[in-house]
C-alpha positions in Angstrom: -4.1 14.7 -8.6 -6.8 12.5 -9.2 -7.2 8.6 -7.9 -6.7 7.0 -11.4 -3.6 9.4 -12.2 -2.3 8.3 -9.0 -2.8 4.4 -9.8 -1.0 4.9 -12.8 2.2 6.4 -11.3 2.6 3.3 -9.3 6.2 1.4 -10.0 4.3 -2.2 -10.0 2.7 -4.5 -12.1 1.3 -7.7 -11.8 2.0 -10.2 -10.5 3.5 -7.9 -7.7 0.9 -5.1 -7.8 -1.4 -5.3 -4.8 -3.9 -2.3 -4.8 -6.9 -2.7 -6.8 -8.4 0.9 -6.0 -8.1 3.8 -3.7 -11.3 5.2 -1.9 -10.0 8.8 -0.6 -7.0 10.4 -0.5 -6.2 13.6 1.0 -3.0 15.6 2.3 -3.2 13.6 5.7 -4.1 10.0 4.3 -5.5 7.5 2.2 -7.7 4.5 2.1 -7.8 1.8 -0.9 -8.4 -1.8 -1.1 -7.3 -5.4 -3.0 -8.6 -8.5 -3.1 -6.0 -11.7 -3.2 -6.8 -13.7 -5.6 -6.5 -17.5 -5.3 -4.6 -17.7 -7.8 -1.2 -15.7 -6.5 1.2 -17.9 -6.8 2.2 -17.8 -3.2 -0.9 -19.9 -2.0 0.5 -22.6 -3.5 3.1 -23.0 -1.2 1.9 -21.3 1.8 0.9 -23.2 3.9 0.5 -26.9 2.9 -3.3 -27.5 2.8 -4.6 -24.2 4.2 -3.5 -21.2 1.6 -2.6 -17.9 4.0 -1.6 -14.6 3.2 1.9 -14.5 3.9 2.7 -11.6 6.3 5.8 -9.9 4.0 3.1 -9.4 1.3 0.2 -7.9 3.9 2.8 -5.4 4.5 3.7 -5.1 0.9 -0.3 -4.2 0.4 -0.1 -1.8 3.1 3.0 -0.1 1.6 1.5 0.2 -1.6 -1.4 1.9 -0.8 -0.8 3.4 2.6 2.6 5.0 2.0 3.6 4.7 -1.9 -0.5 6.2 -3.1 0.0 8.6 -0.4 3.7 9.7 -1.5 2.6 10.0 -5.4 -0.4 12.4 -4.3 1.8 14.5 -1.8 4.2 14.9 -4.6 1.6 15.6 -6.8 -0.3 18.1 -4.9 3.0 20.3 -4.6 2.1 21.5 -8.5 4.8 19.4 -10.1 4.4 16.7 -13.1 5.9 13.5 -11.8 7.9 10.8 -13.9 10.3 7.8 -12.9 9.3 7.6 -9.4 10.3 5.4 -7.1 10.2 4.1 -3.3 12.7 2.8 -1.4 10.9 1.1 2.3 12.9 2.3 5.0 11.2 1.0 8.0 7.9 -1.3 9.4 6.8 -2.2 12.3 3.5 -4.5 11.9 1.5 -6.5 14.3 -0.6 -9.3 12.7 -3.7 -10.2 14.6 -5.7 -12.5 12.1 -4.7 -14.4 8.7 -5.8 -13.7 5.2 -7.3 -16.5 3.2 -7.5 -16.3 -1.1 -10.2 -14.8 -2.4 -10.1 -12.0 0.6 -10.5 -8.5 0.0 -8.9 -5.8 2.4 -9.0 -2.0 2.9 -6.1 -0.1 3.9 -5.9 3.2 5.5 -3.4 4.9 6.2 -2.5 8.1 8.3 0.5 10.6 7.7 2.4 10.7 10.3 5.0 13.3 8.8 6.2 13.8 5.2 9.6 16.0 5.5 12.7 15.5 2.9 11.1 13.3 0.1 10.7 11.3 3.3 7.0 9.7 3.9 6.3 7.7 7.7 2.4 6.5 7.7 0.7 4.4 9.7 -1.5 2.0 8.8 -3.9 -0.5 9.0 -5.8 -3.5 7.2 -9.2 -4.5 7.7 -10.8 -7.6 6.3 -14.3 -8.2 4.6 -15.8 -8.9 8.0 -14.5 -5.2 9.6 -11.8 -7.5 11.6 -8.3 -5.3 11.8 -6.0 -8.1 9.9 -2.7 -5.8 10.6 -1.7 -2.6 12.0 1.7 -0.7 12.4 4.2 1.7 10.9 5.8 2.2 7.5 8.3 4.8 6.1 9.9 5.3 2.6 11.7 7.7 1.1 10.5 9.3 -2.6 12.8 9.1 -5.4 11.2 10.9 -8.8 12.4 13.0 -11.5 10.4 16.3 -10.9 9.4 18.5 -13.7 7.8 21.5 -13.3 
């Protein structure tokens, strides 16, 4: 399964869709990025003055592309065509170690740390423009998807 097949088996859209490409994806992980545009509407009420990232939707990028790009190839490379699939977030356990401002674009990587039981635990990480890591922890989700094939 190729990166652009894989894009568009992802259950989002704008305004909530944050992965604006993937860079490599393989049976054991994937890296992509997104840049947040200063026009989301969160920055306009977080925080008063000084527009940050708020952490729920750093991890919300890191789930997209670290776990749910990840889960769509993994399903896909087993030979089957994939429709209606969905994620439910399990668990996550992030540490945040510098903010995100608009107009910031991020790469996220993620590792597999086991994918048993349509169920996926990554971890990941986020690095900013600068090569700074912006957020690093642990996500799992279990894969829901009509499986033909």
């Amino acid at each position: 399964m190729d990166q652009k097949e894989i894009l568009s088996h992802l259950p989002y859209t704008k305004p909530f869709l944050f992965v604006d490409g993937l860079r490599h994806v393989d049976d054991e992980g994937v890296k992509g990025h997104f840049t947040f545009s200063k026009e989301l509407d969160f920055y306009k009420g977080h925080f008063k003055g000084k527009p940050t990232t708020p952490g729920v939707i750093l991890i919300e990028c890191c789930a997209q592309i670290g776990l749910v790009c990840l889960g769509i190839y993994l399903l896909g490379s087993e030979n089957h065509a994939i429709s209606d699939f969905q994620i439910g977030m399990s668990s996550s356990e992030m540490e945040f170690l510098v903010p995100v401002y608009p107009n910031e674009k991020v790469v996220v990587s993620s590792r597999k740390v086991y994918f048993r039981f349509h169920k996926l635990k990554c971890r990941v990480q986020m690095h900013n423009s600068k090569g700074e890591l912006v957020c690093r922890g642990t996500i799992s989700g279990m894969l829901n998807t009509k499986i033909h094939g």
